[in-house]
C-alpha positions as a Markdown table, in Angstrom:
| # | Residue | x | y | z |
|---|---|---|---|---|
| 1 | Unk | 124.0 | 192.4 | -38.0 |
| 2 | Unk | 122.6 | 192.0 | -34.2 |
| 3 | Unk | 125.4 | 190.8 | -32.1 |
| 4 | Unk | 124.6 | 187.5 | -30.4 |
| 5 | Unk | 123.7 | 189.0 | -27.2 |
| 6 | Unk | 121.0 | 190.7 | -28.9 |
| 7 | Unk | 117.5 | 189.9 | -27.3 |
| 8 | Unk | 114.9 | 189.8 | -29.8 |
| 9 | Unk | 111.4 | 191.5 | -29.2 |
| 10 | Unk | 108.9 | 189.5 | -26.9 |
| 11 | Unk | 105.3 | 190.1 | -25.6 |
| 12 | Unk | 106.7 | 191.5 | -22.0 |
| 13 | Unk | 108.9 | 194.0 | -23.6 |
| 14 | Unk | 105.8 | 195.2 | -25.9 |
| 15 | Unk | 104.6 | 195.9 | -21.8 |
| 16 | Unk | 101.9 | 193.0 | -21.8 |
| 17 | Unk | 102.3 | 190.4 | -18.7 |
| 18 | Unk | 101.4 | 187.2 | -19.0 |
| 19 | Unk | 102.1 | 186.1 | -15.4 |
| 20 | Unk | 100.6 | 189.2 | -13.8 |
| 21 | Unk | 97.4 | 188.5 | -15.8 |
| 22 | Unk | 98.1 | 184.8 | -14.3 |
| 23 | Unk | 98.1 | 186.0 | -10.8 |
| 24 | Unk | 95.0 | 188.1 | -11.2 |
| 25 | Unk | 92.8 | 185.1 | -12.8 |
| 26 | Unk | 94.1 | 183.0 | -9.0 |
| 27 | Unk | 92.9 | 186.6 | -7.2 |
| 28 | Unk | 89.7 | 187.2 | -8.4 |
| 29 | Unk | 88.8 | 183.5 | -8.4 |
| 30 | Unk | 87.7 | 183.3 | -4.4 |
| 31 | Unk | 85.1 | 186.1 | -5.3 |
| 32 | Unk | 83.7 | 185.1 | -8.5 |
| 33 | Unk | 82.5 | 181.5 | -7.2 |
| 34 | Unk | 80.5 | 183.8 | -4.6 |
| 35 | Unk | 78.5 | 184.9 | -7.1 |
| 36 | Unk | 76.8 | 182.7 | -8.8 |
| 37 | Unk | 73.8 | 181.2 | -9.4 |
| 38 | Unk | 72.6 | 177.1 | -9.1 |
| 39 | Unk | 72.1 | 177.2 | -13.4 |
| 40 | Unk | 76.1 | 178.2 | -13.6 |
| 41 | Unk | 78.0 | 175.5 | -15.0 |
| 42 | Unk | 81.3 | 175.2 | -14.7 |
| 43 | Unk | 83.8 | 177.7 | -13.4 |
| 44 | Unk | 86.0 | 179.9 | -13.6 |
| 45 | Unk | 88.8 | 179.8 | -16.3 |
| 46 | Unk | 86.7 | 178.4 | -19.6 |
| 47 | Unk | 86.7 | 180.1 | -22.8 |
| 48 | Unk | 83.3 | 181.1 | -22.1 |
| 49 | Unk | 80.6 | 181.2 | -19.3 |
| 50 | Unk | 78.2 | 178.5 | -18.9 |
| 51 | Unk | 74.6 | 178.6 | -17.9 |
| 52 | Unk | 72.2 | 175.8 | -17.9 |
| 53 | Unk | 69.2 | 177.3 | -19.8 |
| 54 | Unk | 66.8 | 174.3 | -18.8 |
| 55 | Unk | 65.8 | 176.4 | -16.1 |
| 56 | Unk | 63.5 | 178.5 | -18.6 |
| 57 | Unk | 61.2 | 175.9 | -19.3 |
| 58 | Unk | 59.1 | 176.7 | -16.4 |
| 59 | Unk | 58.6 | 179.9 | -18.4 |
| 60 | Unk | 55.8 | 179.6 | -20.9 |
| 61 | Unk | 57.0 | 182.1 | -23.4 |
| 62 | Unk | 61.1 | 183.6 | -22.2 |
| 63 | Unk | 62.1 | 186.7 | -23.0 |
| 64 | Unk | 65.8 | 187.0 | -23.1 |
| 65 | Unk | 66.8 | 190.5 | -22.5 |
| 66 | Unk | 70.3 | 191.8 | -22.7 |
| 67 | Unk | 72.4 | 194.8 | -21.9 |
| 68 | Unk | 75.9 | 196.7 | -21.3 |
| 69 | Unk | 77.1 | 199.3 | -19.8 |
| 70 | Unk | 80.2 | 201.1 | -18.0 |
| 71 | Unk | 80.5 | 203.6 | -15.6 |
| 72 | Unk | 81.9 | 206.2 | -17.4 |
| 73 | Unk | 84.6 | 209.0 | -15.4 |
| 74 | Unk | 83.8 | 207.8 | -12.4 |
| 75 | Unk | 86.4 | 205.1 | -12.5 |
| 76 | Unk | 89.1 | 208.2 | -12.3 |
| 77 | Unk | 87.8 | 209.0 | -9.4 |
| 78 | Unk | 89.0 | 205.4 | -8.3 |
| 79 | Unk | 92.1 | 205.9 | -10.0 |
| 80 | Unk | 92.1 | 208.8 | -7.9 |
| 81 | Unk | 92.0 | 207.9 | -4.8 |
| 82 | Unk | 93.6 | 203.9 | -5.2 |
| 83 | Unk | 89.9 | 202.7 | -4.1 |
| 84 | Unk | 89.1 | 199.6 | -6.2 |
| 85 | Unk | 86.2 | 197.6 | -4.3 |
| 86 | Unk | 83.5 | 199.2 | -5.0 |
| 87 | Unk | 83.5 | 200.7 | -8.9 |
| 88 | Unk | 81.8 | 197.2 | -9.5 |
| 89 | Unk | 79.0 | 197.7 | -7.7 |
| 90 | Unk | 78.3 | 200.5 | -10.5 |
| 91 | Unk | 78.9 | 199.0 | -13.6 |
| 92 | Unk | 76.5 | 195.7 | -12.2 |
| 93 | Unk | 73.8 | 198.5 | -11.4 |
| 94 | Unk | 74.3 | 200.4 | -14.9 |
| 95 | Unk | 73.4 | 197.0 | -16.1 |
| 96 | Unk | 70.7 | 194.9 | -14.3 |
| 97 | Unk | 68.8 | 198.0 | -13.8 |
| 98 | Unk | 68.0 | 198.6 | -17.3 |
| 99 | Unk | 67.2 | 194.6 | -17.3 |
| 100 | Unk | 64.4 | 195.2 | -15.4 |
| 101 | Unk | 62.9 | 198.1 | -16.2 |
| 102 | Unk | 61.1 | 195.5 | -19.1 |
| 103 | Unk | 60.7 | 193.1 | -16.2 |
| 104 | Unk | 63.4 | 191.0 | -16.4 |
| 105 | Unk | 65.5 | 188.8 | -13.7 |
| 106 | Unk | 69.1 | 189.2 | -14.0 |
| 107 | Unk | 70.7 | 185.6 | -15.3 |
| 108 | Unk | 74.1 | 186.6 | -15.4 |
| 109 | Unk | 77.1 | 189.0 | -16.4 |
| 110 | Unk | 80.7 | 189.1 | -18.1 |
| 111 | Unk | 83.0 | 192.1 | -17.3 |
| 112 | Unk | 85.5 | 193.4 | -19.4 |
| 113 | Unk | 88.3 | 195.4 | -17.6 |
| 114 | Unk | 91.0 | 197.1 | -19.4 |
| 115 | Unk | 94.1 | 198.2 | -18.3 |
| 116 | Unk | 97.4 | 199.8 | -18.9 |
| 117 | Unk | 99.3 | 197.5 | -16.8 |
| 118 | Unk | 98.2 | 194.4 | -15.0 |
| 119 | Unk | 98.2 | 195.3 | -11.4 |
| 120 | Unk | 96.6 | 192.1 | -9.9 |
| 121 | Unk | 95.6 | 192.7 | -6.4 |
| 122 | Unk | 93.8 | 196.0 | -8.2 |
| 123 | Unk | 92.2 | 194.0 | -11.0 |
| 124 | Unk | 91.1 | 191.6 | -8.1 |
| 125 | Unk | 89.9 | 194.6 | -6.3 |
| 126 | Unk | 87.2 | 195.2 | -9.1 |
| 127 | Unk | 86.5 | 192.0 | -9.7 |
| 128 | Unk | 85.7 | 192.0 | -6.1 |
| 129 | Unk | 83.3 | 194.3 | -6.7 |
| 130 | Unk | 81.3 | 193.0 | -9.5 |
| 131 | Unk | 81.1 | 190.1 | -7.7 |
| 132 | Unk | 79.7 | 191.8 | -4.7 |
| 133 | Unk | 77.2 | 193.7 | -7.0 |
| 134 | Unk | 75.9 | 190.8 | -9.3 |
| 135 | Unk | 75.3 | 189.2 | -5.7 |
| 136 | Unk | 73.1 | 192.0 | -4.5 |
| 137 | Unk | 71.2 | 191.6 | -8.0 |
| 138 | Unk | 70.7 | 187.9 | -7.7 |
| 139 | Unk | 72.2 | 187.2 | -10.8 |
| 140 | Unk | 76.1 | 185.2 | -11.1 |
| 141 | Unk | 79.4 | 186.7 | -12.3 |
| 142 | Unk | 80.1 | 183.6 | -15.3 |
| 143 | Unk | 83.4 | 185.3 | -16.8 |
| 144 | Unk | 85.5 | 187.9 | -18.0 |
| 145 | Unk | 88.4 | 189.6 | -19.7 |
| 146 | Unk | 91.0 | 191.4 | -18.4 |
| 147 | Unk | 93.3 | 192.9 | -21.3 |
| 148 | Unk | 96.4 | 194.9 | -20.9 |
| 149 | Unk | 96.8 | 197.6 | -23.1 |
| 150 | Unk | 100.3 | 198.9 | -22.4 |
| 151 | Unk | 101.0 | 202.2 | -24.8 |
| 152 | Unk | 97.4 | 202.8 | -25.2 |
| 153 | Unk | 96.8 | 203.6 | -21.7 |
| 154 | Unk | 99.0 | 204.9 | -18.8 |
| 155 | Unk | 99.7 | 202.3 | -16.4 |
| 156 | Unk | 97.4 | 203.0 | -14.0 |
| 157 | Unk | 94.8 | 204.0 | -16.1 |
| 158 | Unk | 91.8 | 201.8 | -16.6 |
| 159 | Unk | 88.1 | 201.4 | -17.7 |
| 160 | Unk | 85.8 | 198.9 | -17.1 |
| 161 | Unk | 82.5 | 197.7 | -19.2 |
| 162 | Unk | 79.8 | 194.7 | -18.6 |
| 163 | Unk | 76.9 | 192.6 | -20.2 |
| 164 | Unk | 74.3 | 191.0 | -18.6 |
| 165 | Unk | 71.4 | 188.6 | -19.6 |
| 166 | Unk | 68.2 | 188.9 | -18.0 |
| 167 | Unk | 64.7 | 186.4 | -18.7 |
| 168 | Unk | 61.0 | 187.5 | -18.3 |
| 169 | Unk | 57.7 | 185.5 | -19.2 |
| 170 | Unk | 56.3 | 187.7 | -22.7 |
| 171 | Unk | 52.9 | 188.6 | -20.7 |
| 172 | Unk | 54.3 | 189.8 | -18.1 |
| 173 | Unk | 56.6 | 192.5 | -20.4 |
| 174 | Unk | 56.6 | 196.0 | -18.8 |
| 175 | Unk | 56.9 | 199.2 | -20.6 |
| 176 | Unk | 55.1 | 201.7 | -22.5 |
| 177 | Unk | 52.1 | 200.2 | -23.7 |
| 178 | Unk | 50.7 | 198.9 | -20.3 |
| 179 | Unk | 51.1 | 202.3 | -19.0 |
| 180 | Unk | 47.3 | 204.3 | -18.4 |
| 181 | Unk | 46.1 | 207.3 | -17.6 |
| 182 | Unk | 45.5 | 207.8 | -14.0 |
| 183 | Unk | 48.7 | 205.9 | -13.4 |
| 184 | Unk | 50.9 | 207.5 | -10.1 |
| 185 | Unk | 54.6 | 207.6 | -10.6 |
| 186 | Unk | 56.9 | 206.4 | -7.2 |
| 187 | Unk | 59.8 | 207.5 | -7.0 |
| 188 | Unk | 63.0 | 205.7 | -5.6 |
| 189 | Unk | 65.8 | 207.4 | -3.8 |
| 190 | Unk | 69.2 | 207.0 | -5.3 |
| 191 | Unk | 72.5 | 206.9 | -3.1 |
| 192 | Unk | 74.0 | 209.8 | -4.7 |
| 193 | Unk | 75.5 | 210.4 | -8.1 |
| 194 | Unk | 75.3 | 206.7 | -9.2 |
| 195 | Unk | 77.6 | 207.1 | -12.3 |
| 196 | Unk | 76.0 | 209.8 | -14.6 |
| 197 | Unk | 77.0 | 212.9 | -15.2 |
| 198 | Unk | 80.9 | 212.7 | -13.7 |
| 199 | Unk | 82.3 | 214.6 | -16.4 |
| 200 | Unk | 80.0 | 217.6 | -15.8 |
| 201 | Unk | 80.8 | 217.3 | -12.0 |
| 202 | Unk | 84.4 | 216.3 | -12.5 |
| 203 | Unk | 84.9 | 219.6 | -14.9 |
| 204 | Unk | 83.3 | 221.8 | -11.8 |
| 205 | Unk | 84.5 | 220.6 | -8.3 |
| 206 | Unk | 87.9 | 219.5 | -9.7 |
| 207 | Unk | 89.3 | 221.8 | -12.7 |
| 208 | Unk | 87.2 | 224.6 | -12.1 |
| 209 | Unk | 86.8 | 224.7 | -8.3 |
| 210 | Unk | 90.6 | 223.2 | -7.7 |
| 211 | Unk | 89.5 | 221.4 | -4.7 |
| 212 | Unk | 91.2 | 218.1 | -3.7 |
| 213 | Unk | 89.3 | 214.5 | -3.6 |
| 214 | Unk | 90.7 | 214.9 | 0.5 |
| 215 | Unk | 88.9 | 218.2 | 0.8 |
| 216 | Unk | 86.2 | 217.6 | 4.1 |
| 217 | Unk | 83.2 | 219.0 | 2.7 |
| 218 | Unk | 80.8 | 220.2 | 5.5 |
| 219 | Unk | 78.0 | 219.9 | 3.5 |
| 220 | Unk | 78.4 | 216.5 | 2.4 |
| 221 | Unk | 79.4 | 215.0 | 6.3 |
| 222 | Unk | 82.4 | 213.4 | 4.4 |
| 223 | Unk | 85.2 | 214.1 | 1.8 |
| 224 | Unk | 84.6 | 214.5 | -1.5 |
| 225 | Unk | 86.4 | 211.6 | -3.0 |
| 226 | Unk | 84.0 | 209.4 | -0.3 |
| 227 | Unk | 81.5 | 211.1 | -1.5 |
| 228 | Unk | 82.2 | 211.1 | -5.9 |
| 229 | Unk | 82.9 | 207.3 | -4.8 |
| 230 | Unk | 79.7 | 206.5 | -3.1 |
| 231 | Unk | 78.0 | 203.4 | -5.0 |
| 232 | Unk | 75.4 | 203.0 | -7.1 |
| 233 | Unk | 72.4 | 201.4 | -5.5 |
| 234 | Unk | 71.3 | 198.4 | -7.4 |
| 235 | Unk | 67.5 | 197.9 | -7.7 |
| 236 | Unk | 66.7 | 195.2 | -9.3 |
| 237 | Unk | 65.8 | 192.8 | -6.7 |
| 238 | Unk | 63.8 | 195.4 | -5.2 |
| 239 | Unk | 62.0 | 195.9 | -8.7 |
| 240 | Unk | 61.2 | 192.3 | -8.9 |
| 241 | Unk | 59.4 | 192.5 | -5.3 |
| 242 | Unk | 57.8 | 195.2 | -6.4 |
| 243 | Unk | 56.1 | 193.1 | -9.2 |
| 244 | Unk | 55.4 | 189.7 | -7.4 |
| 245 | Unk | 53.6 | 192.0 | -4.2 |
| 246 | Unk | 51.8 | 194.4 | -6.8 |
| 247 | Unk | 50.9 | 195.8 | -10.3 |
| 248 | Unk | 53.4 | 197.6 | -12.3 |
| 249 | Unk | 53.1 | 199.2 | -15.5 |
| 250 | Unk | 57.0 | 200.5 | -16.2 |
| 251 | Unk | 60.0 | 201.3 | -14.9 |
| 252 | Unk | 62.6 | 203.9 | -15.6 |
| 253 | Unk | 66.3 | 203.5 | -14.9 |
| 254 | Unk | 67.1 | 207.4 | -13.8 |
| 255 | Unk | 70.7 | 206.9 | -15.7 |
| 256 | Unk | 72.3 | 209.5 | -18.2 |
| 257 | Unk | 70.3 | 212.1 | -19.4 |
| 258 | Unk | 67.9 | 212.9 | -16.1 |
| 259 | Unk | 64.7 | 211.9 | -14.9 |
| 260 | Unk | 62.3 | 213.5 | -17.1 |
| 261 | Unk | 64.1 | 212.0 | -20.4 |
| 262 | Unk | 64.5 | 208.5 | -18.6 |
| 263 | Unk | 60.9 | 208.7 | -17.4 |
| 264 | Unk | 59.7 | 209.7 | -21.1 |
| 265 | Unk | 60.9 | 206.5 | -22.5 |
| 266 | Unk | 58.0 | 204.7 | -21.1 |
| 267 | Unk | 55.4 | 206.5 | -21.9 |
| 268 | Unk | 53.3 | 206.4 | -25.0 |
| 269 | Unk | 52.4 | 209.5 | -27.5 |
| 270 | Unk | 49.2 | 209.8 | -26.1 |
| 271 | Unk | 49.9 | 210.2 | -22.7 |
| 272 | Unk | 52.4 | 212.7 | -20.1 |
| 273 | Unk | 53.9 | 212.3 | -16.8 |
| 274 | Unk | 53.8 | 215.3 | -14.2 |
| 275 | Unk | 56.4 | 214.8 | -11.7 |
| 276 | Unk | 56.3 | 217.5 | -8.8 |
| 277 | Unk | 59.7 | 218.5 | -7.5 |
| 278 | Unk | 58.3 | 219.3 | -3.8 |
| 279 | Unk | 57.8 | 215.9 | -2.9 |
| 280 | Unk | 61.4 | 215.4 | -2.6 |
| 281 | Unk | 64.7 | 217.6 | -1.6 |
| 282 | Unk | 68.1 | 216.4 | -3.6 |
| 283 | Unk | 70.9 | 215.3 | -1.7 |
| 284 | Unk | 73.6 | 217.9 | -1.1 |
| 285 | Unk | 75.7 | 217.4 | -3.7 |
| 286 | Unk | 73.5 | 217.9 | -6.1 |
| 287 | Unk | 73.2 | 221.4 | -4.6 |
| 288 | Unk | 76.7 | 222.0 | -4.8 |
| 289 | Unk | 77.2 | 221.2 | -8.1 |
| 290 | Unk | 74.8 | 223.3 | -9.2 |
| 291 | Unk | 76.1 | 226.5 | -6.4 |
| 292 | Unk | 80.0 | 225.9 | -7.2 |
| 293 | Unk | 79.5 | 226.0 | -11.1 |
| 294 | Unk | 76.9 | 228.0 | -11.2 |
| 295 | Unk | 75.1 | 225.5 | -13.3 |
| 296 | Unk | 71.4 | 226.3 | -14.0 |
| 297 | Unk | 68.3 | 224.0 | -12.7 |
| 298 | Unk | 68.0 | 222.7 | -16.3 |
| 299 | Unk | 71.5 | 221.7 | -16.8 |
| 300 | Unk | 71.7 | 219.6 | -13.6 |
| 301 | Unk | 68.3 | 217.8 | -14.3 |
| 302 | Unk | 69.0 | 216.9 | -17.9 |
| 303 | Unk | 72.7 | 215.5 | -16.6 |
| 304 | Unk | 72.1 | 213.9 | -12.7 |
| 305 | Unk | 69.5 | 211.6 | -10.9 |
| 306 | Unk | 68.8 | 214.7 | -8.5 |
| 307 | Unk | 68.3 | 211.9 | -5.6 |
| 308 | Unk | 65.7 | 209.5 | -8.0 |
| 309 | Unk | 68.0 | 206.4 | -9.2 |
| 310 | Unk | 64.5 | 204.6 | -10.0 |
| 311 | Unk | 61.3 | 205.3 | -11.3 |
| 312 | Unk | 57.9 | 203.0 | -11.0 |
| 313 | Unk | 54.2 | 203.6 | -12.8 |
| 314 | Unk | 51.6 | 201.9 | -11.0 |
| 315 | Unk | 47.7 | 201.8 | -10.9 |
| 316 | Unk | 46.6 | 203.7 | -8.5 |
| 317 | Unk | 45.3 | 200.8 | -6.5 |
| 318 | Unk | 48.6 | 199.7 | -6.1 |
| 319 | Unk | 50.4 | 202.7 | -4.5 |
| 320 | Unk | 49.8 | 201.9 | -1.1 |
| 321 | Unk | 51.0 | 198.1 | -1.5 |
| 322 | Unk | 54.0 | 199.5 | -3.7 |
| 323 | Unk | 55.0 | 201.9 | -1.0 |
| 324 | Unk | 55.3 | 199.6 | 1.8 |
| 325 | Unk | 57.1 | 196.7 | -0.3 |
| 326 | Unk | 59.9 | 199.4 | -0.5 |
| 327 | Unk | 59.6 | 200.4 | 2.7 |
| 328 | Unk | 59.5 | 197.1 | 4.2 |
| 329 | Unk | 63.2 | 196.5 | 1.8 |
| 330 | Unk | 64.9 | 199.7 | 3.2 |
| 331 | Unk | 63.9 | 201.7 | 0.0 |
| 332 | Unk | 63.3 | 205.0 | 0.4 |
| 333 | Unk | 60.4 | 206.1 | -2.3 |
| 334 | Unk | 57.6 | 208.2 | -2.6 |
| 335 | Unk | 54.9 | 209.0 | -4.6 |
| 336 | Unk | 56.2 | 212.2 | -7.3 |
| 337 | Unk | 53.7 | 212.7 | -9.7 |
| 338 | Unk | 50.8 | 211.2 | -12.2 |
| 339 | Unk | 50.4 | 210.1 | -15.9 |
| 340 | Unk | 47.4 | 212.1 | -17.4 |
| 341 | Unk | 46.3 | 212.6 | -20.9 |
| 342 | Unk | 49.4 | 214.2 | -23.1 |
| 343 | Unk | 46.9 | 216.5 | -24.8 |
| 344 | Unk | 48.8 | 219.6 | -26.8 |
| 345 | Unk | 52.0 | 219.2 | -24.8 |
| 346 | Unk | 55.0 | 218.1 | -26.8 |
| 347 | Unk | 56.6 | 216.9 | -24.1 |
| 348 | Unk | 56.0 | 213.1 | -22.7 |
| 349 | Unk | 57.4 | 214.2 | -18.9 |
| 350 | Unk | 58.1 | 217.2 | -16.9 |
| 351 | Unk | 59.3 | 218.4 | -13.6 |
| 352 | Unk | 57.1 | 221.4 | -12.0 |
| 353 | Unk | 57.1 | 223.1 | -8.6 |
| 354 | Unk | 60.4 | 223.7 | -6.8 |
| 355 | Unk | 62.7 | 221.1 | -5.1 |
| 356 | Unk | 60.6 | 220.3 | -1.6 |
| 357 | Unk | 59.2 | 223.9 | -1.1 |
| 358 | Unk | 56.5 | 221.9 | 0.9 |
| 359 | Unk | 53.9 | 221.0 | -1.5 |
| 360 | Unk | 52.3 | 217.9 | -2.5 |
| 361 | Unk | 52.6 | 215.3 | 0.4 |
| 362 | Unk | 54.2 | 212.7 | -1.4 |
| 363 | Unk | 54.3 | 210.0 | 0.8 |
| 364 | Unk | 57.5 | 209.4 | 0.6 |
| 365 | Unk | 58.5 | 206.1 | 3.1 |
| 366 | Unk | 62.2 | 205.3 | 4.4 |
């Protein structure tokens, strides 16, 4: 028999803090109402997000388009280095990007953030984030969950995940089947590594190569932790320019799996996309990747960006107009290849030529 002294078994000694959770929820709450949007109803601390969807009726026939997404091992790289603030900007990017690449304005997202223990001012920290990133997407933060997973997870391990809704009119869907022969593919620079392909890069510059996330790496003009921590630039208001000031066909979210399998996915059977590596030379550390692990051309293209986070296929008539929308938004792009006839060739796009060996003058704007 248990004496009376005994304590009996309660959530906090099962590792699980209520009041920490508590003091996260009061956090996070000054950077959530900055992001937000005039449908939002409601606020913070509801059993679910609220968003007045009157607002579609100005749309003849709304699309509602919907996606999710993490950021995969890049967030040990924040676990790394105790640098919160800006993992959100990647997971809103991994999201509203592929919610317009059909098109679509990002409405809003929820986050889900899971951790081994409740550290608020951290989990306010990406929060923080999020919030920062749905605001550079146009679209509001409406809620969230934070769960603590003590046993599961070390306690300062974590991993964070999203969802976001997006609306576009039904004729004015973009994708594969508007997508023509003749059509010019514009490229859009990315601001690094985004969040694709960390495991691959992890395994090289970290357990192969032994160097430290402090390590000043000449190449790079930074260390590599500022560097593996860089965010990923979020597109989609720049997308959406791009289709009020022009005509667009399709976009491709350059994400997991590389450019040419991204690009393939919106293009139809009959047709191929020829994208020429010379009009463009990938940022350094896609170089060193490649030179410290001795990984082969192949490998890094079917696992990074290689400096394209964003792909658009436009008439031709609209390059020029394209080009200087970008340009006049602080996107760097350029014009990387064409869509011809697919012919005998299996594949729906390539890369040829060799990474900016000086040949086709893409027009590439900054």
């Amino acid at each position: 028999m248990p004496s009376a002294e005994t304590t009996g078994a309660s959530y906090a000694s099962a590792g699980v803090d209520i009041e920490a959770g508590d003091r996260a929820v009061e956090l996070m709450k000054e950077w959530v109402k900055k992001a937000t949007r005039p449908e939002v109803v409601g606020g913070l601390g509801g059993f679910a997000g609220l968003f007045d969807a009157s607002a579609l009726k100005r749309y003849e026939r709304p699309l509602l388009a919907s996606a999710t997404d993490g950021v995969g091992t890049k967030v040990d790289i924040a676990r790394r280095m105790g640098v919160y603030d800006t993992i959100g900007h990647d997971l809103v990017g991994m999201v509203v990007d592929d919610l317009v690449v059909c098109g679509a304005e990002p409405l809003f997202m929820t986050d889900y953030i899971c951790v081994g223990k409740v550290h608020p001012e951290r989990v306010a920290a990406i929060v923080k984030g999020i919030a920062e990133g749905c605001t550079l997407a146009g679209c509001a933060l409406v809620g969230g969950e934070t769960a603590e997973h003590p046993g599961l997870l070390g306690a300062d391990e974590f991993d964070v995940a999203g969802a976001g809704t997006g609306v576009v009119e039904a004729d004015r869907l973009l994708g594969a089947e508007r997508v023509r022969e003749g059509d010019v593919v514009i490229a859009m620079a990315s601001s690094g590594l985004h969040s694709n392909g960390y495991s691959l890069v992890r395994h090289v510059l970290l357990d192969r190569a032994g160097w430290s996330l402090d390590r000043e790496v000449p190449e790079l003009g930074r260390t590599l932790g500022e560097e593996l921590l860089e965010p990923t630039r979020i597109y989609s208001l720049d997308c959406l320019a791009l289709t009020r000031t022009t005509e667009v066909h399709a976009f491709s979210h350059i994400t997991g799996g590389g450019l040419a399998n991204n690009l393939a996915r919106v293009i139809p059977d009959h047709l191929h996309a020829e994208v020429d590596r010379a009009t463009w030379t990938p940022d350094p550390v896609f170089t060193l990747v490649g030179e410290v692990g001795g990984v082969e051309r192949l490998e890094l293209e079917k696992t990074l960006n290689m400096g394209v986070g964003m792909m658009a296929v436009v008439p031709a008539e609209s390059v020029d107009a394209a080009l200087t929308t970008l340009a006049d938004r602080g996107v760097e792009s350029w014009v990387a290849g064409e869509i011809t006839g697919r012919g005998d060739r299996a594949e729906a796009a390539v890369l040829t030529g060799d990474y900016g060996d000086g040949g086709t003058d893409g027009g590439r704007t900054a």
